[in-house]
C-alpha positions as CSV (number, residue, x, y, z in Angstrom):
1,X,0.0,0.0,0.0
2,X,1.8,3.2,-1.1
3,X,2.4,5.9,1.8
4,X,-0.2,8.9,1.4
5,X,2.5,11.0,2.4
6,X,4.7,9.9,-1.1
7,X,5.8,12.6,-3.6
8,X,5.0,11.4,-7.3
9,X,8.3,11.5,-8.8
10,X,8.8,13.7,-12.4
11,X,9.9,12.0,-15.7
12,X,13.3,10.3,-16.0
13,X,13.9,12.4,-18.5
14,X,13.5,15.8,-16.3
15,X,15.6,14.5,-13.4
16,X,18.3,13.4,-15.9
17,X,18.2,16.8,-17.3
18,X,18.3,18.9,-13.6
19,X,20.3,16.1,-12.6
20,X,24.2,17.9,-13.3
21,X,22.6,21.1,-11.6
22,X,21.7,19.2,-8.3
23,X,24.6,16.9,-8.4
24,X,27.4,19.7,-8.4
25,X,25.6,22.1,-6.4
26,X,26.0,19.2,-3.7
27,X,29.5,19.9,-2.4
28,X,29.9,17.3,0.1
29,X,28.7,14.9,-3.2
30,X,31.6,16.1,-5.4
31,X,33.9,16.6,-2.7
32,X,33.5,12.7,-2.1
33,X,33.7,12.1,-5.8
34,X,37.3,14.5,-5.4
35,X,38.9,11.0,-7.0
36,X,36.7,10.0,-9.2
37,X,36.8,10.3,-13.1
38,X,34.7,8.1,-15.3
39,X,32.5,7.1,-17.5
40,X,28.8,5.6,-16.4
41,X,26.1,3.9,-18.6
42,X,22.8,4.2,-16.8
43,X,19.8,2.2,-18.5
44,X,16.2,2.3,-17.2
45,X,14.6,-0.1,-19.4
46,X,15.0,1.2,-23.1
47,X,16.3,4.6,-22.7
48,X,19.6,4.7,-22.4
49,X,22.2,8.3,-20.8
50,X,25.7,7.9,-20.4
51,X,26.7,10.4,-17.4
52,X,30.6,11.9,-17.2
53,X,32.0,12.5,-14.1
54,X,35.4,14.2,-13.7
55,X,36.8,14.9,-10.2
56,X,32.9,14.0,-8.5
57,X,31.6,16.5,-11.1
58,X,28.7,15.8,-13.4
59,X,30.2,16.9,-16.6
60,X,28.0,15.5,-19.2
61,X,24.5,13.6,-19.6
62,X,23.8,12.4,-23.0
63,X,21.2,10.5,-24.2
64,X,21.3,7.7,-26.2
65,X,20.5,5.3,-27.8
66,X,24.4,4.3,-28.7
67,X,26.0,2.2,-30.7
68,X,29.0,1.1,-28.9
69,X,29.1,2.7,-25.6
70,X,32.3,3.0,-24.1
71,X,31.9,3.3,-19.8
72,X,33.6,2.3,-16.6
73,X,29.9,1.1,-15.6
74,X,26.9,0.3,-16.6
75,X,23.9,0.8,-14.1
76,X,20.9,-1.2,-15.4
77,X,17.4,-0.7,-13.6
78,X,13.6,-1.6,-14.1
79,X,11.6,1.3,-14.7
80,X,8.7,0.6,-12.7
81,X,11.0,-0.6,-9.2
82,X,12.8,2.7,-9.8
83,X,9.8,4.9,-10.4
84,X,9.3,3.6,-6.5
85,X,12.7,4.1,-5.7
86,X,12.3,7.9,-6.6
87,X,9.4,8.4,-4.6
88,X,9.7,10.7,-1.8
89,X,9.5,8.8,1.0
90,X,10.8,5.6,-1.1
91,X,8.9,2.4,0.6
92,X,10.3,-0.1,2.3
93,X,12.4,-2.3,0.1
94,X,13.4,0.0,-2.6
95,X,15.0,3.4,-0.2
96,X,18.5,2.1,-1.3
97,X,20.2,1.1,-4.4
98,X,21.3,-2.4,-2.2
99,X,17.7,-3.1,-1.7
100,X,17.1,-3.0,-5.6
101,X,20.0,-5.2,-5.8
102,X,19.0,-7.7,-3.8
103,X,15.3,-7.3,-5.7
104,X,17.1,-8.0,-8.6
105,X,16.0,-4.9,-10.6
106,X,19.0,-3.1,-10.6
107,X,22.5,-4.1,-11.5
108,X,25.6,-2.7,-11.7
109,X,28.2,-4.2,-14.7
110,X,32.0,-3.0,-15.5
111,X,34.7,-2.1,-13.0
112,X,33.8,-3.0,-9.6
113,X,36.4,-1.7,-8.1
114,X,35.0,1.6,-9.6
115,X,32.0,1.3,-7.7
116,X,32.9,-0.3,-4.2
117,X,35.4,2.5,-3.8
118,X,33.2,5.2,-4.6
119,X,29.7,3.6,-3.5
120,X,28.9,6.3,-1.5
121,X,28.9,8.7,-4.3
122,X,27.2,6.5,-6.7
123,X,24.4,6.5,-3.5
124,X,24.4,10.3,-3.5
125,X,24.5,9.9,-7.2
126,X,20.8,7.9,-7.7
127,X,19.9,9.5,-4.9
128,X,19.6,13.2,-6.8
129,X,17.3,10.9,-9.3
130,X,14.5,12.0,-6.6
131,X,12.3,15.2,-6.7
132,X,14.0,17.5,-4.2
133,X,11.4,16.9,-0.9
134,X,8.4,19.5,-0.3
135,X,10.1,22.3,2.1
């Protein structure tokens, strides 16, 4: 039963588009992401954006669909169980990208190494996929 107090996320589309703004105006993000330069795929069902991050700064979204992709990692997700990851509140079972993991309906391909040693920012990361939270 969804919580009445939930926050209809927007489009994919619109928080991929506000979604360099919100990342780099988050200092403590990109200061944790001081390190980290690279190249992620990030497919929600068909659609396909390939995010560039240089020194925990969102350079670049662009949209695809690509031929050959070239990226450090590839962050796959079902459109539906992320639509529910996005709320605001999220519900139980889908408030952290480790929960969709374990649901199976996200996955994370490439370097892992990439990942584990940055997982935090990659949390922040998804995390600015949300609608910013009803002041």
């Amino acid at each position: 039963m969804p919580s009445s107090h939930a926050t209809a996320p927007v489009s994919i589309e619109a928080a991929l588009g506000a979604l360099p703004e919100r990342v780099n105006a988050d200092a403590r993000l990109v200061q944790r992401g001081r390190h980290l330069s690279c190249t992620v795929l990030l497919r929600v069902g068909d659609e396909a954006a390939r995010l560039t991050i240089d020194a925990g700064r969102l350079e670049r979204v662009d949209r695809g669909p690509f031929l050959m992709p070239d990226a450090s990692l590839t962050i796959t997700a079902a459109p539906d169980d992320l639509a529910r990851y996005r709320e605001v509140p999220p519900p139980p079972g889908f408030n952290d990208v480790f929960a969709l993991m374990k649901r199976r309906s996200l996955s994370v391909e490439g370097d892992m190494r990439v990942f584990m040693a940055n997982l935090l920012y990659f949390k922040g990361l998804l995390a600015h996929l949300r609608p910013e939270a009803a002041a």
